[in-house]
Backbone bond lengths (Angstrom), bond angles and torsions (degrees), N, CA, C in turn:
res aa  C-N    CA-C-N  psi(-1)  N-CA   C-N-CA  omega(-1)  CA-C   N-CA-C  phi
1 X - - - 1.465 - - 1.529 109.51 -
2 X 1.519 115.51 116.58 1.070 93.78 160.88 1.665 151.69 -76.68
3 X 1.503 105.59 175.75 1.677 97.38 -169.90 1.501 125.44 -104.62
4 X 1.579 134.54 129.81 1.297 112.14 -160.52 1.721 83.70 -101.25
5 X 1.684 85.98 131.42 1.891 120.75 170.57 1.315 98.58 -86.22
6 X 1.220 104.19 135.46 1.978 108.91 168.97 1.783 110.25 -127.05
7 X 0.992 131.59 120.48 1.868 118.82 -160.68 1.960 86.07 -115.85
8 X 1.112 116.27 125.69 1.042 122.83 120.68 1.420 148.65 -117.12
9 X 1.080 86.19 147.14 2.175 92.61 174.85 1.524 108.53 -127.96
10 X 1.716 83.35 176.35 1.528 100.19 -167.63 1.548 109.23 164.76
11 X 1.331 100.96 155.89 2.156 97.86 172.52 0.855 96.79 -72.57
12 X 1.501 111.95 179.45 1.450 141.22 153.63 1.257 145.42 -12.82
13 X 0.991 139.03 93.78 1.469 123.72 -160.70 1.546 119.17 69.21
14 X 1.305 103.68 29.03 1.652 102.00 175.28 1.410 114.40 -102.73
15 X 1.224 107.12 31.93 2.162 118.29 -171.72 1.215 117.82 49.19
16 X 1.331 115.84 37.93 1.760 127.72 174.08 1.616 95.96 -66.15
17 X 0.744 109.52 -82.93 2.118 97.90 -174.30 1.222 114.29 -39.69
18 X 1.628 114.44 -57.91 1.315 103.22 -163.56 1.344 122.48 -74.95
19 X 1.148 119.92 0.30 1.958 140.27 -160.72 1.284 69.86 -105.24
20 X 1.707 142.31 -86.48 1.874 136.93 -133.77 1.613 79.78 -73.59
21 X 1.072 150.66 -95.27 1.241 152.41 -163.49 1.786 112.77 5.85
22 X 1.920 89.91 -63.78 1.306 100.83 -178.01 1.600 111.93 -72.44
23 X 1.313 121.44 -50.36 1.401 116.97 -174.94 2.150 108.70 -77.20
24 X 1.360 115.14 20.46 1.140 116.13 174.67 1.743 89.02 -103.28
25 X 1.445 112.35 -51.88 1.705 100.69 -173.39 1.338 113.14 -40.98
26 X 1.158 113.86 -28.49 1.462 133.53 -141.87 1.505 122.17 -77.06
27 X 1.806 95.02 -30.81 1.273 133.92 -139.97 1.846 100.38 -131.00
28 X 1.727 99.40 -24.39 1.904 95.18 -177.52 1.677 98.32 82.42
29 X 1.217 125.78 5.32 1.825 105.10 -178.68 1.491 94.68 -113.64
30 X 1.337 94.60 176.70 1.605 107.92 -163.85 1.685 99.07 -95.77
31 X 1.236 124.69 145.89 1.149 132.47 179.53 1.417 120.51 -89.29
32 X 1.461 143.85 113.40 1.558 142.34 171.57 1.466 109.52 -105.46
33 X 1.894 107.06 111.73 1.027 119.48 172.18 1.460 104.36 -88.28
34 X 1.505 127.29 96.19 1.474 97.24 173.98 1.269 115.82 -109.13
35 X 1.200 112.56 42.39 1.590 129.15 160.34 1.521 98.13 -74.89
36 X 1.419 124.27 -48.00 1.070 127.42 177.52 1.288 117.25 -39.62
37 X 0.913 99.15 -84.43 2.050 108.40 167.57 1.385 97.63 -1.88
38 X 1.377 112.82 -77.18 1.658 119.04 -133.79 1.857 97.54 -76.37
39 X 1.773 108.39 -38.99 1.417 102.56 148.40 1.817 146.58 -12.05
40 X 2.007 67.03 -70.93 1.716 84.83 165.98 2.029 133.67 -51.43
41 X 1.206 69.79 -56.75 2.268 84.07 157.36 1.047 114.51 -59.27
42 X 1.326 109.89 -47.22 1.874 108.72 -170.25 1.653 106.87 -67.18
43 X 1.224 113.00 -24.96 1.402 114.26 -163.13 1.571 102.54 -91.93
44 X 1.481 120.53 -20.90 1.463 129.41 168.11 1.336 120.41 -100.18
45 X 1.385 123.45 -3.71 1.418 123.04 114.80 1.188 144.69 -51.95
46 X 1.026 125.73 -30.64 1.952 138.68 177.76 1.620 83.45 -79.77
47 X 1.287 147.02 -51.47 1.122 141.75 -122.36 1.655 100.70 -115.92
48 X 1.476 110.87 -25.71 1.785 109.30 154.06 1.280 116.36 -112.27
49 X 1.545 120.28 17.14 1.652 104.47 -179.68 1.383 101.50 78.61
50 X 1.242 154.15 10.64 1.300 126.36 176.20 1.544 112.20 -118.08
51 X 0.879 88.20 57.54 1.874 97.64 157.89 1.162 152.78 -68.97
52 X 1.681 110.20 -15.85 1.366 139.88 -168.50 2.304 83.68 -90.87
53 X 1.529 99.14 138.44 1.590 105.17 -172.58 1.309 102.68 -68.72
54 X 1.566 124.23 -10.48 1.829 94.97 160.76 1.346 124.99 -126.34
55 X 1.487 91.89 24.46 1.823 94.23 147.96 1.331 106.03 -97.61
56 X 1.367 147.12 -47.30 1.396 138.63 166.17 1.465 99.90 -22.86
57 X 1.397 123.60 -60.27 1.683 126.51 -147.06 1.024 90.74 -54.37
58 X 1.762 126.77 -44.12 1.524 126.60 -118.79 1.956 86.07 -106.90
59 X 1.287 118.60 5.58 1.256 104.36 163.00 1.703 104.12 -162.54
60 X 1.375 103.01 65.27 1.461 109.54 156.50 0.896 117.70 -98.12
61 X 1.325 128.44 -30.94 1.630 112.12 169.47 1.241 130.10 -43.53
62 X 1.181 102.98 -29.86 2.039 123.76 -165.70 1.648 93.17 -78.76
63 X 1.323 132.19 -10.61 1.076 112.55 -164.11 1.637 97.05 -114.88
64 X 1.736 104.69 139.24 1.526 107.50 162.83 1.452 117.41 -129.02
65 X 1.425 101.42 130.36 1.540 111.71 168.28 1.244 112.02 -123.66
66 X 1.994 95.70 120.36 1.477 99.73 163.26 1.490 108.31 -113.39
67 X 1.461 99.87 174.87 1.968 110.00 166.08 1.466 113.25 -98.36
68 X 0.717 123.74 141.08 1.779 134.75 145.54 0.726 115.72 -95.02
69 X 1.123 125.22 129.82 1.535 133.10 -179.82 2.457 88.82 -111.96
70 X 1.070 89.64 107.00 1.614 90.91 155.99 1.314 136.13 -133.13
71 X 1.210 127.24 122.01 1.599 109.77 -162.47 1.681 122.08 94.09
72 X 1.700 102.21 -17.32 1.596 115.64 -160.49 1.440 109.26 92.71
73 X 1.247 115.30 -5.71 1.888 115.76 178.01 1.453 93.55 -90.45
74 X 1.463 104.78 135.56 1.661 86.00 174.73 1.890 106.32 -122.51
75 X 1.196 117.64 119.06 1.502 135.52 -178.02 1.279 130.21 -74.81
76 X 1.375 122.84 111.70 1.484 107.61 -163.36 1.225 106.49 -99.73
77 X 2.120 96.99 148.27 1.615 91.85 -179.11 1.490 107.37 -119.43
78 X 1.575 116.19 135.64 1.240 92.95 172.30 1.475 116.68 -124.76
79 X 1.583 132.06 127.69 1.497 142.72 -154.39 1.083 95.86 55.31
80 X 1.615 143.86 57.09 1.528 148.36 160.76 1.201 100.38 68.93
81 X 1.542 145.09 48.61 1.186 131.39 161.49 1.481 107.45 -135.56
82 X 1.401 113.58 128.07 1.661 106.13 172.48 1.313 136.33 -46.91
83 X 1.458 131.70 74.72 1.418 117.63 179.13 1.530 132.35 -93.92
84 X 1.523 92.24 46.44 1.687 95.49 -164.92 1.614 92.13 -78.00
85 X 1.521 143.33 -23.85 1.328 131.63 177.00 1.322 114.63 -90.89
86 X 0.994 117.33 6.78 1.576 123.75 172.77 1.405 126.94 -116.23
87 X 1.473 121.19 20.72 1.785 123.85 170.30 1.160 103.44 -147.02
88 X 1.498 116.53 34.44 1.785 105.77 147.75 1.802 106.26 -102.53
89 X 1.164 154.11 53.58 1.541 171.92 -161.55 1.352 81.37 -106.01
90 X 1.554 100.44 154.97 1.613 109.45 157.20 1.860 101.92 -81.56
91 X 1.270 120.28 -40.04 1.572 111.67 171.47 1.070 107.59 -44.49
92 X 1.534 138.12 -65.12 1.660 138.78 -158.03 1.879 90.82 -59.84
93 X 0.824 108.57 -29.74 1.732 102.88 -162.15 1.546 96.88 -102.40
94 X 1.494 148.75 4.08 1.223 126.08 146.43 1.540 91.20 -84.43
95 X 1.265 146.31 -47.82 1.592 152.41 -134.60 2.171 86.84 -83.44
96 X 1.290 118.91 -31.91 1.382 122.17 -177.36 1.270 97.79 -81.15
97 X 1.283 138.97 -38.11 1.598 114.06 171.76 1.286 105.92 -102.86
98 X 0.931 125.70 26.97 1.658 120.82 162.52 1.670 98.18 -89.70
99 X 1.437 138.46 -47.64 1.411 146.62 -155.69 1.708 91.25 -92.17
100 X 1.407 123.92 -52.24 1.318 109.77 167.94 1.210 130.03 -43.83
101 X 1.078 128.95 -34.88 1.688 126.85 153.44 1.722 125.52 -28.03
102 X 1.351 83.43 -67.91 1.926 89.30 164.88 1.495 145.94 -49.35
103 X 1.443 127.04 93.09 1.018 133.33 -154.71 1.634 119.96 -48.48
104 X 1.448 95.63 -24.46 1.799 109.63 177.10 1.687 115.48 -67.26
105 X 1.405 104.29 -42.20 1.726 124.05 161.96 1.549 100.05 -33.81
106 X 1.318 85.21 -88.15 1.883 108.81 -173.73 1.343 98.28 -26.42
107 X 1.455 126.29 -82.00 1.065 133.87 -165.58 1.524 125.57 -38.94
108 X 1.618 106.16 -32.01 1.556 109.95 -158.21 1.396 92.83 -103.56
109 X 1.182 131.82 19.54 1.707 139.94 177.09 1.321 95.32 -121.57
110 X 1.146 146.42 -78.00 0.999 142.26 -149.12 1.991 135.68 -65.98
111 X 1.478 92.65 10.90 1.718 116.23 174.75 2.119 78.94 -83.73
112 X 1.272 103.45 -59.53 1.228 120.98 -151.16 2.286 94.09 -50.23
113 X 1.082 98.60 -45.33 1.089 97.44 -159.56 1.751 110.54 -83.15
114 X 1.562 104.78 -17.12 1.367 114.93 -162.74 1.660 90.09 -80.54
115 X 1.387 116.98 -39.25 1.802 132.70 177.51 1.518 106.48 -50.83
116 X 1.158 101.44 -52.69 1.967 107.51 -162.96 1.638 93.88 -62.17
117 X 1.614 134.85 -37.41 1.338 142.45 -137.94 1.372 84.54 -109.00
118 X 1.593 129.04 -37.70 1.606 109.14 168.27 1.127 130.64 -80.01
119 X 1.941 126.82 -11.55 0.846 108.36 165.04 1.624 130.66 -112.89
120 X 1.159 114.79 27.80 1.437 129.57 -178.07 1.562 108.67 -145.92
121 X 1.618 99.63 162.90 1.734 99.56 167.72 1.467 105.28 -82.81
122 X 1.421 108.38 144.63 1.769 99.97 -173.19 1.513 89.96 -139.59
123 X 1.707 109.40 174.26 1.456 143.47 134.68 0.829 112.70 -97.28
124 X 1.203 136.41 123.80 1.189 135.11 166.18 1.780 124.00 -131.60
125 X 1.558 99.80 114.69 2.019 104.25 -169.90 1.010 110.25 -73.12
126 X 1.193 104.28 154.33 2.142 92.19 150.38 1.577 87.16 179.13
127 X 1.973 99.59 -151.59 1.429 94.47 -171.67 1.876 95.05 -109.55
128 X 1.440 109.64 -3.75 1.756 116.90 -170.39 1.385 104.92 -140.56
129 X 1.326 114.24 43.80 1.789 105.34 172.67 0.999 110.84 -83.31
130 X 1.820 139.75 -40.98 0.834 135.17 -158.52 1.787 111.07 -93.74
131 X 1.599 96.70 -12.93 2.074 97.83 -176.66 1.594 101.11 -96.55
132 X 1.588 111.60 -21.35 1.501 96.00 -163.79 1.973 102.48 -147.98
133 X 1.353 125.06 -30.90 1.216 100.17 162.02 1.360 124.79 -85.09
134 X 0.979 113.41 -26.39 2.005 110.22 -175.50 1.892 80.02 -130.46
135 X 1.131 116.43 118.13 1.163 110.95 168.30 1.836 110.27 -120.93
136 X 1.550 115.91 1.42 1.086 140.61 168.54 1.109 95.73 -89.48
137 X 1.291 162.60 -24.03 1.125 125.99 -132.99 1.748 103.37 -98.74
138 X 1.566 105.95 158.51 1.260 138.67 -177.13 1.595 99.03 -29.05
139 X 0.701 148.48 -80.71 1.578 160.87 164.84 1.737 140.95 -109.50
140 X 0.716 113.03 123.91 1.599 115.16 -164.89 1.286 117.40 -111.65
141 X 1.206 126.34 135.08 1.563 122.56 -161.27 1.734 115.54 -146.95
142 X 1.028 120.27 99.73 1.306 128.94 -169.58 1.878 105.81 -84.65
143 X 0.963 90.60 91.28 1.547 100.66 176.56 1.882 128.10 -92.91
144 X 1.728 114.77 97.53 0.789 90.80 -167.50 2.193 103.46 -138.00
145 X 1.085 134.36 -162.83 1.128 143.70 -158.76 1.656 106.87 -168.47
146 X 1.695 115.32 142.90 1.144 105.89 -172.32 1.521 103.13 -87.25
147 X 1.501 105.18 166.88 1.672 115.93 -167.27 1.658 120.08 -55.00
148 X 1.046 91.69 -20.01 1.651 100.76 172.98 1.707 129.77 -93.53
149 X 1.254 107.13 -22.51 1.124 134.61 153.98 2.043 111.06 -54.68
150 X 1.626 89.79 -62.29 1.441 79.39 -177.43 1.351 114.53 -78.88
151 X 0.880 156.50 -33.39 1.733 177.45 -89.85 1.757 83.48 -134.33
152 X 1.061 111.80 -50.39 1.870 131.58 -173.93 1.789 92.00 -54.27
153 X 1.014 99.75 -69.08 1.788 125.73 -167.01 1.822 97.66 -49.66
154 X 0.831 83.94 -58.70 1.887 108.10 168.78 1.380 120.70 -10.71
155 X 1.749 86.46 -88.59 1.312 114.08 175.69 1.092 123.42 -65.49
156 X 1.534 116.91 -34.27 1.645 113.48 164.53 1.508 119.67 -53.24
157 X 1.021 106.48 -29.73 1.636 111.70 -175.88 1.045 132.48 -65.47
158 X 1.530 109.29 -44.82 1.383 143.28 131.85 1.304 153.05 -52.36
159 X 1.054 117.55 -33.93 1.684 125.01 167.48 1.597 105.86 -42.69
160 X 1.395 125.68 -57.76 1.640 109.74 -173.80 1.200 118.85 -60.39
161 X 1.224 116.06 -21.99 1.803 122.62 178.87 1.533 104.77 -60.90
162 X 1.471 119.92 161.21 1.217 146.09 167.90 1.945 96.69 -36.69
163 X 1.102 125.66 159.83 1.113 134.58 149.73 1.799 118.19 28.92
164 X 1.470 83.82 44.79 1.765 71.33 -179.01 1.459 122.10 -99.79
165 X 1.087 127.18 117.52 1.622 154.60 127.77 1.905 92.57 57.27
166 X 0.934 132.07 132.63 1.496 124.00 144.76 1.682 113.63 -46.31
167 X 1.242 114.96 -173.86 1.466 119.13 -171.43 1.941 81.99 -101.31
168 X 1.482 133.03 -58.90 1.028 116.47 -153.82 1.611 102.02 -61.32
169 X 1.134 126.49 -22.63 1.250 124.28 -165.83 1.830 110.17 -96.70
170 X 0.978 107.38 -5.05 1.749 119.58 161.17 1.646 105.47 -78.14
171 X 1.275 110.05 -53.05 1.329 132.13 -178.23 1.686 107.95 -45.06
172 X 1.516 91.22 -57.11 1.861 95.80 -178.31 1.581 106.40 -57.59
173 X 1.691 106.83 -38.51 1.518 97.75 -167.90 1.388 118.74 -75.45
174 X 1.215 107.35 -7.78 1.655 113.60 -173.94 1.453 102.21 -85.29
175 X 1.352 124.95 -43.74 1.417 137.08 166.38 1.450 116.06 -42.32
176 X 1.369 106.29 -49.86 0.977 101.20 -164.64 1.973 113.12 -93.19
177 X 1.223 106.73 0.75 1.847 129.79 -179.68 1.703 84.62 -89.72
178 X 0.926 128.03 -53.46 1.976 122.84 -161.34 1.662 103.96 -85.95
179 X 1.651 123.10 -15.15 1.353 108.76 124.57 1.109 138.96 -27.09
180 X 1.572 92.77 -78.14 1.790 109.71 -163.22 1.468 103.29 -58.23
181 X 1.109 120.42 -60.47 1.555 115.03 161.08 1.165 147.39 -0.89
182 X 1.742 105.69 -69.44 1.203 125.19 -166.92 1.587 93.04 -84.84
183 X 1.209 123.57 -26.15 1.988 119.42 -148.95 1.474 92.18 -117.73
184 X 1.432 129.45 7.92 1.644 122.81 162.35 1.291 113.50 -70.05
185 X 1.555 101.81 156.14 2.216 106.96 -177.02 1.323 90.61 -80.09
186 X 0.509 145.38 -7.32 1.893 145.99 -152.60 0.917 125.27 -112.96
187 X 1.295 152.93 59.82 1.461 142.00 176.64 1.405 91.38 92.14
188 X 1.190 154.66 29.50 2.083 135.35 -173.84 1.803 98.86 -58.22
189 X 1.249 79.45 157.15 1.770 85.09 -172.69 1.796 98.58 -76.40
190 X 1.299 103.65 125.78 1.540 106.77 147.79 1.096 107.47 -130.17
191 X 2.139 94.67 -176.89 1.623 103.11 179.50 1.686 100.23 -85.96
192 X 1.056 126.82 127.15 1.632 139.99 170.87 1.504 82.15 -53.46
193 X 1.930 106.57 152.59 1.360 119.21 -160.15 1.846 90.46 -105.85
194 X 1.375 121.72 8.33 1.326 119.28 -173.14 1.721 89.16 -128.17
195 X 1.339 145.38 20.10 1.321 141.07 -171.07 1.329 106.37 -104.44
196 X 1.434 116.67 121.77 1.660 120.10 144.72 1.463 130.20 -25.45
197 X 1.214 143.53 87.54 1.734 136.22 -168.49 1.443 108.34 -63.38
198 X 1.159 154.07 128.34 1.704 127.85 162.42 1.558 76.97 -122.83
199 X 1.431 111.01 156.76 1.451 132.37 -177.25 1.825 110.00 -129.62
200 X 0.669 125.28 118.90 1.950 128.07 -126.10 2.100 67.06 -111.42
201 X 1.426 104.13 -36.61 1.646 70.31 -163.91 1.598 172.23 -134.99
202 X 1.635 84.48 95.60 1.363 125.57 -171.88 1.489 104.99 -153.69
203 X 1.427 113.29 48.79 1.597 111.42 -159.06 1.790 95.15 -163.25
204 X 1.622 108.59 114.35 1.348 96.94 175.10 1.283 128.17 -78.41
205 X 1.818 127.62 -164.30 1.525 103.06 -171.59 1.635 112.45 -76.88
206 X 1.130 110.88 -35.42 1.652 122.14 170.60 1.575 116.75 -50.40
207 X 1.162 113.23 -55.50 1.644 107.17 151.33 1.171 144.91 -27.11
208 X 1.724 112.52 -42.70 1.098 122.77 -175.77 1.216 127.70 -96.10
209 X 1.224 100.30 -32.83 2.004 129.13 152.40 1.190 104.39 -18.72
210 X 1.431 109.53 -81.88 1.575 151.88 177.83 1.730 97.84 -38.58
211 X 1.106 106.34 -58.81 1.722 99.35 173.33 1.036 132.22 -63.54
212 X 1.239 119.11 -49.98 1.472 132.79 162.38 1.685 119.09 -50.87
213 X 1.356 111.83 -50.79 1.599 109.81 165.81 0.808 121.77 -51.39
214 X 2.137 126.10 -24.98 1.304 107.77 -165.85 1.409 114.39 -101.57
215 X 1.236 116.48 5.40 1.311 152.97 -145.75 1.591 93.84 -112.09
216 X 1.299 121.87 -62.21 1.375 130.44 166.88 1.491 112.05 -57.34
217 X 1.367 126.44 -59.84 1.430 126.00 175.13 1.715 106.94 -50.83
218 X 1.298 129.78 -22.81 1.251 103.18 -172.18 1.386 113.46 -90.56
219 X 1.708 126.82 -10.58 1.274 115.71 174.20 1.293 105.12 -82.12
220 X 1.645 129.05 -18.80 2.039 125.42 179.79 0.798 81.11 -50.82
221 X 1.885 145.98 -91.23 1.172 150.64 -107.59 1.454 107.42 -60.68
């Protein structure tokens, strides 16, 4: 039987997880954050110092990240330990596109991710699902919001937490992540020349749900 692939992309803070998450419950398919992933490295980089791209190289092998999916929540582990509450930080998320750059990164995720997408129906986010891991896939959807918008989204999310960030200084980091992005040799995020655009912002989260599902329901049919 075959499996329906769904790719979205988008920068930073443009509600790529939390939008596929919801329209995956929605839908019965399994959700792939693989923003997560690259989190996951970034956060075991901050946590041995090896951040510079050839100390990462020089011990990616040693590192494993899988998902769990339990419940439909899916939990990331990285070297067998749950760090799904520990790589949403604004550190884990400059330190995640700092290691995404590195072609050895890329490489040693992407068996992982190409597997999960052949054997299940998925969503799957990131910043290159639709140009370079599923570049077949069923529909492609570039989901994004302008930097101030998200920086907004951001800080709301954050403000009750411990020590959180001013808004201008969320703002810089988001600016400065949709850089790093766009101007990497490696995979840089673009819009795929066959992708749906939706622009989230002027669009609440229920709105966008709603778009995206219907958008998805019309290639099942």
């Amino acid at each position: 039987m075959k499996t329906v692939n769904i790719a979205i992309d988008g920068p930073s803070g443009a509600g790529k997880s939390s939008i596929s998450k919801a329209v995956a419950t929605d839908l019965g398919f399994i959700h792939v954050d693989t923003g997560a992933m690259y989190r996951a490295i970034g956060l075991y980089a901050i946590r041995n110092d090896c951040l510079a791209p050839e100390a990462i190289e020089r011990v990616i092998g040693e590192i494993t990240v899988e998902l769990k999916f339990l419940g439909g929540a899916q939990r990331v582990m990285l070297c067998g330990e749950d760090v799904t509450d520990y790589i949403r930080t604004p550190e884990v998320s400059m330190a995640a596109s700092k290691v995404s750059a590195v072609p050895a990164v890329r490489a040693h995720l992407l068996d992982l991710q190409k597997k999960i997408a052949a054997e299940n129906n998925i969503i799957m986010d990131g910043r290159d699902i639709g140009s370079v891991v599923l570049p077949h896939a069923d529909l492609k959807i570039f989901l994004t919001a302008s930097a101030e918008e998200r920086a907004s989204r951001r800080y709301l999310e954050l403000r009750e937490k411990p020590n959180c960030p001013p808004y201008e200084e969320i703002l810089k980091d988001i600016e400065q992540r949709d850089y790093n992005d766009t101007h990497r040799k490696i995979a840089p995020l673009t819009v795929p020349e066959d992708a749906v655009t939706v622009d989230s912002s002027n669009m609440g989260f229920n709105e966008v749900v709603e778009r995206i599902t219907a958008l998805i329901r019309e290639v099942m049919e």
